[in-house]
N, C-alpha and C positions, 0 to 999 in steps of 0.2 A: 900823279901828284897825290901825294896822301894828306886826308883833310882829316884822319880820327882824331886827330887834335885843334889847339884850335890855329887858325894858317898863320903861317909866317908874312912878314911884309912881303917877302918875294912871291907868296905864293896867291899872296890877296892882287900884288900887282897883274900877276898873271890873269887872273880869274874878271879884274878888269879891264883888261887889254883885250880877254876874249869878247867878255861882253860889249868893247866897244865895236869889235867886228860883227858879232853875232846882230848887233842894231842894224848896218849894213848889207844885212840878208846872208853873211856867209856861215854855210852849212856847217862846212870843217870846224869852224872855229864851233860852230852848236853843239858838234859831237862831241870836241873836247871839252868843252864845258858841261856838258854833260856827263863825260867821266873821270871829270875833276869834282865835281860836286856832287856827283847823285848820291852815292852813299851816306852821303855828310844829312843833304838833306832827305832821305828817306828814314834817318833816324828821329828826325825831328819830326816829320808828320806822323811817325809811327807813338811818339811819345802821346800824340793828340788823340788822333784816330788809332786804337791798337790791331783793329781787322785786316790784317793782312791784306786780304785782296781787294779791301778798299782802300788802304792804303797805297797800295803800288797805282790804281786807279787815280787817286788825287797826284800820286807823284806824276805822270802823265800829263795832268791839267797844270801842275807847275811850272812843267820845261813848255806846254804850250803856252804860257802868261810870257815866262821870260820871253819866249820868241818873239810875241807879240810888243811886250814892254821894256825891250833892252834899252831901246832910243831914251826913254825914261833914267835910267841908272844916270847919277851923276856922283863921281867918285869923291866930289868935295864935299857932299850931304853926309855919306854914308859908307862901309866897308862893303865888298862887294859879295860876301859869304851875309851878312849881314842884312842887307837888300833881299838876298836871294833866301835868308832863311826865314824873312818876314813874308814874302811869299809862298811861303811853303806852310808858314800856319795858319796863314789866312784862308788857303784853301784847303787845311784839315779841320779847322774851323769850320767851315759852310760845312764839310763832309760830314765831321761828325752830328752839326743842326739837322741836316737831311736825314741822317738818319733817326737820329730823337721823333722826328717830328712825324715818321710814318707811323702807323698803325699795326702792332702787332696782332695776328689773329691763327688760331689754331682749332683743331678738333679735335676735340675731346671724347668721340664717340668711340667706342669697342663693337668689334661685331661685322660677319662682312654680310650680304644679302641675305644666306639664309640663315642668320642668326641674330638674336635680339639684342636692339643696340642698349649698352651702356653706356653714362655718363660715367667718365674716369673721375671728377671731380664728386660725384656722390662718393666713391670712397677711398679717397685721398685727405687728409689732413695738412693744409701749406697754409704759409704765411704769405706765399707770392698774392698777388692782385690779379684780381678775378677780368674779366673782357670788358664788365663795365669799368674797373678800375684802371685798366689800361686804354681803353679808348678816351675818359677824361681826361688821364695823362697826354694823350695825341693831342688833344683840345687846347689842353694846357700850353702843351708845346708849338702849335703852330701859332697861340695867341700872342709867345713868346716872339714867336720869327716874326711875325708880323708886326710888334709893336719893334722890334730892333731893326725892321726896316724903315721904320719911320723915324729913327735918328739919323745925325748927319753920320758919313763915313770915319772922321776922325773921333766921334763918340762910338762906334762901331769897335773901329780898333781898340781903340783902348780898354773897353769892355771885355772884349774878348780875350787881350795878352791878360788882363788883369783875372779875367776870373775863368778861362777856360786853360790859359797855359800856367795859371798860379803865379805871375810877376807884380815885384811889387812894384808903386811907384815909378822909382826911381828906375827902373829896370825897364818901363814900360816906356818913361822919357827918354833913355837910352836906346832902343830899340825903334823908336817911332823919330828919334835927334830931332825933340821938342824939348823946352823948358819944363822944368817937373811940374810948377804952378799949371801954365799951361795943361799939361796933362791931366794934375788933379782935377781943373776945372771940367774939362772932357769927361771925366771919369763920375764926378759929383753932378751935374748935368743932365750927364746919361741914363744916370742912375735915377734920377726925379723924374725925365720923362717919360723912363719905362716904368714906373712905378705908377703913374698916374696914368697911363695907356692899359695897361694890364687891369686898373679900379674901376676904367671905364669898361673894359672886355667881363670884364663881372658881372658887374651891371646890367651888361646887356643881357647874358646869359641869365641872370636871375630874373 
């Protein structure tokens, strides 16, 4: 089934017919679901996450969510590419957090045993951030995750379509089949408590 557009009714019917089986534990039907949709959705987490092999990594944890959460799908909420592609940003979402939030670190030294080490950064010229400037930023960033776990999940979502996939509103009510008020309130909410979570994580740190 060719999904590089976007599906047909016949081909959304399919896609939920499989995933009604696939709730039922059958395999076949997971494999075909599977290569009815994974390119479709390996575009979309690619768009989030760009790293290749973390990317195909998260595509992975996707077909295991669906396995897990087909019983979930209900074809009157939502389209079934749709479900499946909200899945799939949600766990290039966490991907790409994960990776923000580690710590980059490098050597900067020249020189093997018997010869005297340099610092590459004594004569280098960059505007990049120095190892303090990158380890505040990890700081920054897990203060981040940790204040966005302290929201409820539907402020979560919303967050996330809205400022990590660039949706607007309307698009984010769509994709979540909430009321846009709804949604904005999610989104204005979320936005207060991570804002006043993140004043306290200052705070402390000062």
């Amino acid at each position: 089934m060719n999904l590089s557009f976007a599906p047909s009714d016949g081909q959304q019917a399919e896609l939920a017919a499989l995933l009604s089986r696939v709730a039922l534990g059958d395999r076949a039907a997971f494999a075909a679901l599977y290569r009815a949709s994974s390119a479709r959705l390996f575009g979309v987490v690619l768009r989030i996450q760009p790293d290749r092999g973390q990317a195909e990594d998260v595509l992975q944890e996707v077909y295991v969510s669906v396995w897990r959460a087909a019983s979930g799908f209900n074809a009157g909420l939502a389209q079934p590419m749709t479900w499946l592609a909200s899945i799939a940003r949600n766990r290039a979402i966490d991907s790409l957090r994960r990776t923000q939030a580690q710590p980059r670190t490098v050597s900067t030294s020249l020189g093997g045993e018997d010869q005297d080490e340099h610092d590459m950064l004594d004569h280098v010229n960059t505007d990049d951030p120095g190892p303090l400037e990158l380890l505040e930023q990890a700081a920054q960033a897990r203060a981040v995750q940790h204040c966005m776990e302290g929201l409820s999940r539907e402020q979560r979502q919303s967050l996330a379509l809205s400022f990590y996939q660039g949706l607007s509103h309307s698009e984010v009510a769509e994709q979540l089949v909430q009321p846009l008020g709804t949604v904005k309130s999610w989104v204005r909410r979320g936005l207060q408590a991570l804002k006043s979570c993140l004043e306290r994580a200052s705070a402390v740190e000062a």
